[in-house]
C-alpha positions in Angstrom: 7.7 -19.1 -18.6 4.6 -17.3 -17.4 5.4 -15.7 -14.4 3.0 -13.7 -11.9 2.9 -12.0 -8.5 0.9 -10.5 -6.0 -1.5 -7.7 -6.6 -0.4 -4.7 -4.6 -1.8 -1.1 -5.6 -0.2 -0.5 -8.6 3.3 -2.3 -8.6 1.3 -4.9 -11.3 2.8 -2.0 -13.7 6.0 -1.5 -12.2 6.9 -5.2 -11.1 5.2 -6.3 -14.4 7.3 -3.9 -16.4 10.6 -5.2 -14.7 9.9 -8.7 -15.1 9.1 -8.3 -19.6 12.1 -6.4 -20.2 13.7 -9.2 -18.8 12.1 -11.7 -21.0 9.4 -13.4 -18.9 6.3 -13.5 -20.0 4.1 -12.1 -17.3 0.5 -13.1 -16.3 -0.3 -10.3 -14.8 -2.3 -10.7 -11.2 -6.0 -10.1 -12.0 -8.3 -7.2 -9.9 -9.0 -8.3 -6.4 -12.4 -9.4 -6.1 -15.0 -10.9 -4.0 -14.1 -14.7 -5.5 -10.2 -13.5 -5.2 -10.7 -13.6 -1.4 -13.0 -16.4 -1.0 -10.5 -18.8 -3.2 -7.7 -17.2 -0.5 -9.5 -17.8 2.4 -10.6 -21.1 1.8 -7.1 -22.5 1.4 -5.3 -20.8 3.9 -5.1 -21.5 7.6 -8.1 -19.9 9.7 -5.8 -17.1 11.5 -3.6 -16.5 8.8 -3.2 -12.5 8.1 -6.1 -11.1 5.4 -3.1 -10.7 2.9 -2.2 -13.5 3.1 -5.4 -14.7 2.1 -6.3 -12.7 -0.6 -2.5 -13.1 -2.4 -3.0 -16.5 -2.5 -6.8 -16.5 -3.8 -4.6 -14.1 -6.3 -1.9 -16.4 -7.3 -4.6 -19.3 -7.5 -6.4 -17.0 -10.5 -3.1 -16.0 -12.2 -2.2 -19.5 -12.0 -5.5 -21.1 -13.6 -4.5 -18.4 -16.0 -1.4 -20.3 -17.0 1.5 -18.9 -14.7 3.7 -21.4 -14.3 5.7 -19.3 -11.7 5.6 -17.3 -8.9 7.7 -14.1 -7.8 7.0 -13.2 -4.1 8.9 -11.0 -1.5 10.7 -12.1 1.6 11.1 -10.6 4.8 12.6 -10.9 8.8 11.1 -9.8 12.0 7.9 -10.4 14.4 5.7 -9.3 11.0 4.6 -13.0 9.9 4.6 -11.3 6.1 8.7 -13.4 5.4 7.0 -16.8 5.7 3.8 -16.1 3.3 5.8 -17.6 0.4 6.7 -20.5 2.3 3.4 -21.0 3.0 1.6 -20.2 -0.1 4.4 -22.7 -1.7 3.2 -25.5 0.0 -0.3 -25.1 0.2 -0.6 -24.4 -4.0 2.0 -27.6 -4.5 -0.7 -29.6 -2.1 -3.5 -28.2 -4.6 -1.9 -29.9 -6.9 -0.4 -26.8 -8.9 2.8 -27.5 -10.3 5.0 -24.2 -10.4 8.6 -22.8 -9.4 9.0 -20.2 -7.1 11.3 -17.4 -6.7 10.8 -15.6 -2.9 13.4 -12.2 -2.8 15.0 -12.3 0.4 16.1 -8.7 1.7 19.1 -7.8 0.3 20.5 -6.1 3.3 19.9 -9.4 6.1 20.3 -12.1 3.0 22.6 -10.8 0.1 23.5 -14.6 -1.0 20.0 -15.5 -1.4 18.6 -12.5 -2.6 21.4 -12.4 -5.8 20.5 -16.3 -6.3 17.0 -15.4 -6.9 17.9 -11.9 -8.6 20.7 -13.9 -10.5 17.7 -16.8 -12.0 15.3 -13.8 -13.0 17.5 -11.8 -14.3 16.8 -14.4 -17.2 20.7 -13.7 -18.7 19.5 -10.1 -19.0 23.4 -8.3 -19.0 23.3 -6.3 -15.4 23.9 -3.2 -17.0 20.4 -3.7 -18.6 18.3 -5.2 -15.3 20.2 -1.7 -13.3 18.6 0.2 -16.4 15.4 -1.7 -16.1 14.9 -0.8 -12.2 15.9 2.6 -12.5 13.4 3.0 -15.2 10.4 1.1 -13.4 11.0 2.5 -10.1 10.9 6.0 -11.4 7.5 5.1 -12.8 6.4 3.9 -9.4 7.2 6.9 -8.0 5.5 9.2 -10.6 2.4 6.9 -10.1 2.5 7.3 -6.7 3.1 11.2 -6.8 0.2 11.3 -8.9 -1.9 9.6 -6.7 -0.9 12.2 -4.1 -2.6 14.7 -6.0 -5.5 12.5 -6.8 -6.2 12.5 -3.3 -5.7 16.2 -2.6 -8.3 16.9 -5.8 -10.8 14.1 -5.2 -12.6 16.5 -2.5 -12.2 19.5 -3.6 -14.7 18.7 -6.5 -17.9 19.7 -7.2 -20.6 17.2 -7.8 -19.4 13.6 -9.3 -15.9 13.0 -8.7 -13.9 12.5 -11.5 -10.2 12.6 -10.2 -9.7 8.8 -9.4 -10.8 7.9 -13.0 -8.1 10.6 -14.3 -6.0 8.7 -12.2 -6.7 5.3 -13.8 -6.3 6.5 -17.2 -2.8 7.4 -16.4 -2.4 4.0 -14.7 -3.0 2.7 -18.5 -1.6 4.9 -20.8 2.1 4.9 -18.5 2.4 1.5 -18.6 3.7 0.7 -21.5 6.1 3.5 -21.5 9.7 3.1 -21.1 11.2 6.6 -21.8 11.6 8.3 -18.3 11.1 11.5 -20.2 7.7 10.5 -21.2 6.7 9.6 -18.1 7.2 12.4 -16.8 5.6 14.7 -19.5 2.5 12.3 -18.8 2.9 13.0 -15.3 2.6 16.6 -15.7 -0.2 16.6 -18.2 -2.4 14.2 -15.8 -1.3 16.6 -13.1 -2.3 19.9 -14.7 -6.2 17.9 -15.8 -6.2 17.0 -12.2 -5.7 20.4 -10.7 -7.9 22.2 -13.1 -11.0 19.9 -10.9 -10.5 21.8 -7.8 -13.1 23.8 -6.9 -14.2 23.9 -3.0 -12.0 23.2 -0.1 -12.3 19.8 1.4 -13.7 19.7 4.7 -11.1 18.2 7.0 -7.8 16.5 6.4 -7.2 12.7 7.4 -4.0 10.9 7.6 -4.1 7.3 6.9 -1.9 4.7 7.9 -1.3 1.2 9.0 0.0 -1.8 7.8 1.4 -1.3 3.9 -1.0 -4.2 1.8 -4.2 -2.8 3.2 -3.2 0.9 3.0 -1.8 0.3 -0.7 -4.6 -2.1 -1.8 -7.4 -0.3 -2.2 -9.6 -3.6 -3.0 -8.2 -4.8 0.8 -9.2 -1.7 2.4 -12.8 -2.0 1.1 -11.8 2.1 -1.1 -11.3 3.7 1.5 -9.9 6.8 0.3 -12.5 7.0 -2.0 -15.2 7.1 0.5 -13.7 9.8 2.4 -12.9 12.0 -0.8 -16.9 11.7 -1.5 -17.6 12.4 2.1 -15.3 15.8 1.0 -12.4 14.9 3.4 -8.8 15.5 2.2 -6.4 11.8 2.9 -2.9 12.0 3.2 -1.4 8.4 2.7 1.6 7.6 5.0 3.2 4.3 2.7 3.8 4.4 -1.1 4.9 1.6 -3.0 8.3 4.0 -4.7 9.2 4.9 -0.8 8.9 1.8 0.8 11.1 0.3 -2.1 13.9 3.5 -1.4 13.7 3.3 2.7 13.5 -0.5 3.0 15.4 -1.8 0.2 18.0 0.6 -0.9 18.5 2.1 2.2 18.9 -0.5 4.9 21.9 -1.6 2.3 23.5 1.6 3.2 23.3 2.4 7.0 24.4 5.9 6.5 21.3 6.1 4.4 19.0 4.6 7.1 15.9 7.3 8.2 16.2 8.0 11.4 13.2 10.2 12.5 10.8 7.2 12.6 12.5 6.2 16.2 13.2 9.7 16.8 9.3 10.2 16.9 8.1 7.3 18.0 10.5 7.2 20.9 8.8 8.2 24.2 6.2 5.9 23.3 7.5 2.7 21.9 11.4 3.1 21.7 12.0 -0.3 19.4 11.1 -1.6 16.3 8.7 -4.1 16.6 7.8 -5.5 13.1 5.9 -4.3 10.0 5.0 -0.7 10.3 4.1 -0.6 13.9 6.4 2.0 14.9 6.0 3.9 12.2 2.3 3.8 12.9 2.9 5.7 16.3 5.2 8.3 15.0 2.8 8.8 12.3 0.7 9.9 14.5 2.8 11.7 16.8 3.2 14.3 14.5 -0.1 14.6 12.2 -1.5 17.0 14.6 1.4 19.1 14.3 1.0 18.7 10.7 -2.3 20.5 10.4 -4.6 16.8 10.5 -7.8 16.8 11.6 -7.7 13.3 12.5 -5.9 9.9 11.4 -7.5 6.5 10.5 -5.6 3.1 11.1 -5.9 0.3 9.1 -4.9 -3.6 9.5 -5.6 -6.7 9.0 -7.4 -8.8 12.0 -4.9 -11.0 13.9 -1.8 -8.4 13.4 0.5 -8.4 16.0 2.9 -4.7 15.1 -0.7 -2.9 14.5 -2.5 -4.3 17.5 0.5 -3.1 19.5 0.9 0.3 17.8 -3.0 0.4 18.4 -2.6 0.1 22.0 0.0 2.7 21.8 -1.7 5.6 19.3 -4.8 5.7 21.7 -2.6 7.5 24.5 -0.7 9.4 21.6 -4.8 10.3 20.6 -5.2 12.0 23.8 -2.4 13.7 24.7 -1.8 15.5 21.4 -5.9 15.6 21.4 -6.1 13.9 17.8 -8.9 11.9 16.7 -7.7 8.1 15.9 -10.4 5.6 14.1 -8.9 2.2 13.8 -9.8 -0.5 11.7 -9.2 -3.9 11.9 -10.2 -5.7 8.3 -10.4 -9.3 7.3 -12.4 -11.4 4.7 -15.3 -10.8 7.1 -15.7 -6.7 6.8 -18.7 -5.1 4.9 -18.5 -2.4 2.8 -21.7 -1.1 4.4 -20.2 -1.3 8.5 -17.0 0.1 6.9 -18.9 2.6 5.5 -20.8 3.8 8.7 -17.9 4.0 10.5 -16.5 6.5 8.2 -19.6 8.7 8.2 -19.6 8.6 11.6 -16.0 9.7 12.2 -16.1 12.3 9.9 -18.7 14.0 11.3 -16.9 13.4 14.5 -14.1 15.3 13.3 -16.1 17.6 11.6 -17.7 19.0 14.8 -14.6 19.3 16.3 -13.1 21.5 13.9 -16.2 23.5 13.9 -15.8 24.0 17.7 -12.0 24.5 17.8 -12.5 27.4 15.1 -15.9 28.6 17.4 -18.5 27.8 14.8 -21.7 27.6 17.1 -23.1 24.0 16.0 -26.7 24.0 17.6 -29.3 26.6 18.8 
């Protein structure tokens, strides 16, 4: 069977990886574009979360491109993300698309349904194999997002066209077919060592950026983002990776010794419960980037959600006592490069000023 899922960062390699080994043949999610998100958002409801939209308008492509099934996550709490395959079910089988689908449950809250659907895909694969398979994909999520770390600590610290996030694409291509941990890592380091020799200038401020995990991950939601800022010569520090999510939301909450602790720990004079998606890990983001040595932190989410337009609420009092900066921005199928892009500018020279001040720079006269 031809089997796809939704386009998230990078996990097409990982997840895609996983799912051949097993036996499936995978149609692979195409790049999120302009018609990607129109498709979405004209079959799906009005108010529905921009993810939503834009992995359905994704599934729609991958299934016009012969998928004949559809692998999508689960979830629980106030974050509407645990119904999207529900929804997306129904509204492709009213299309008129004819297709099974296999929604993961999480493992910790459902471990009956989540081994049913692990159990079908599996696809008679021994489990000795599918543990092998994991352990193997995972590690190479996490060596593509470590190299995407550095990406984003080299990107500014160029001089004249920036050449790191192309660096980081070819990697993107030439680990994906690898399935020798050993190899990925010696790619690793060699993509490492070509990124570091770029750095040249020191960037001039240093951002963290966080929100809720599809548009910080999905560079094609967040209208590049990090890309724009590494031009403008600022240094981001991404708060969600795909690898860590996976190892703190999956693995973890399975083991409750295991569970991290020092989100609440932070977060807790300010919002003291967990309140869906990442909203409280949103505030004790930010709680502590000033202590961290950031200049300023950017939020991102999509219009209509209900953990980030609390957190929102909540950062701006954390903004001024620890006397951080905080841009937020709420995205949907709406946003324009060219506002986004404005806003950016503007902020950084915000921040930029400040600095300046803070360090006693005279600015003007």
């Amino acid at each position: 069977m031809g089997i796809t899922f939704p386009r998230f960062g990078t996990s097409h390699v990982s997840i895609g990886n996983l799912l051949h080994w097993m036996g499936h043949d995978v149609i692979k999610p195409p790049k999120i574009t302009e018609n990607t998100i129109a498709v979405g958002t004209k079959n799906s409801p009005e108010l529905a979360c921009f993810p939503l939209k834009i992995t359905t308008g994704s599934f729609i492509e991958a299934l016009d491109n012969g998928a004949d099934s559809i692998l999508m996550a689960g979830g629980v709490g106030p974050c509407r993300f645990g119904y999207y395959g529900y929804l997306q079910k129904g509204a492709l089988s009213q299309m008129g698309y004819k297709f099974d689908s296999y929604i993961i449950e999480p493992p910790a809250r459902y471990p009956r349904q989540a081994y049913t659907t692990i159990n079908k895909l599996r696809n008679k694969t021994p489990w000795h194999k599918v543990i092998s398979y994991v352990y193997i994909a995972l590690t190479k999520q996490k060596y593509l997002d470590r190299l995407h770390q550095v990406t984003l600590k080299t990107a500014p610290r160029e001089m004249g066209e920036i050449k790191s996030f192309k660096i980081y694409e070819q990697f993107v291509k030439r680990v994906e077919p690898i399935k020798d941990v050993e190899f990925i890592k010696g790619l690793y380091d060699h993509y490492k060592y070509k990124l570091e020799k770029l750095q040249k200038i020191q960037p001039k401020a240093r951002i963290k950026f966080l929100g809720e995990i599809y548009l910080v991950c999905e560079p094609a939601a967040n209208l590049y983002i990090e890309e724009k800022l590494a031009k403008l010569g600022v240094e981001v520090e991404r708060t969600i990776y795909l690898g860590e999510w996976f190892d703190g939301h999956v693995l973890k909450d399975m083991i409750p010794i295991l569970k991290e602790k020092e989100t609440a720990r932070l977060a807790k004079a300010y919002l003291d419960q967990m309140v869906g998606g990442h909203g409280q890990e949103t505030v004790a983001q930010t709680v502590k980037a000033k202590d961290q040595g950031f200049d300023g932190v950017i939020q991102v989410y999509p219009f209509t959600c209900t953990p980030e337009i609390l957190a929102q609420g909540i950062i701006s009092k954390v903004s001024k006592d620890k006397k951080i900066p905080v841009l937020t921005l709420s995205l949907d199928e709406h946003s324009a490069q060219a506002g986004i892009d404005t806003r950016l500018e503007a902020y950084v020279d915000l921040i930029c000023q400040k600095k300046m001040q803070s360090e006693g720079v005279k600015l003007y006269g």
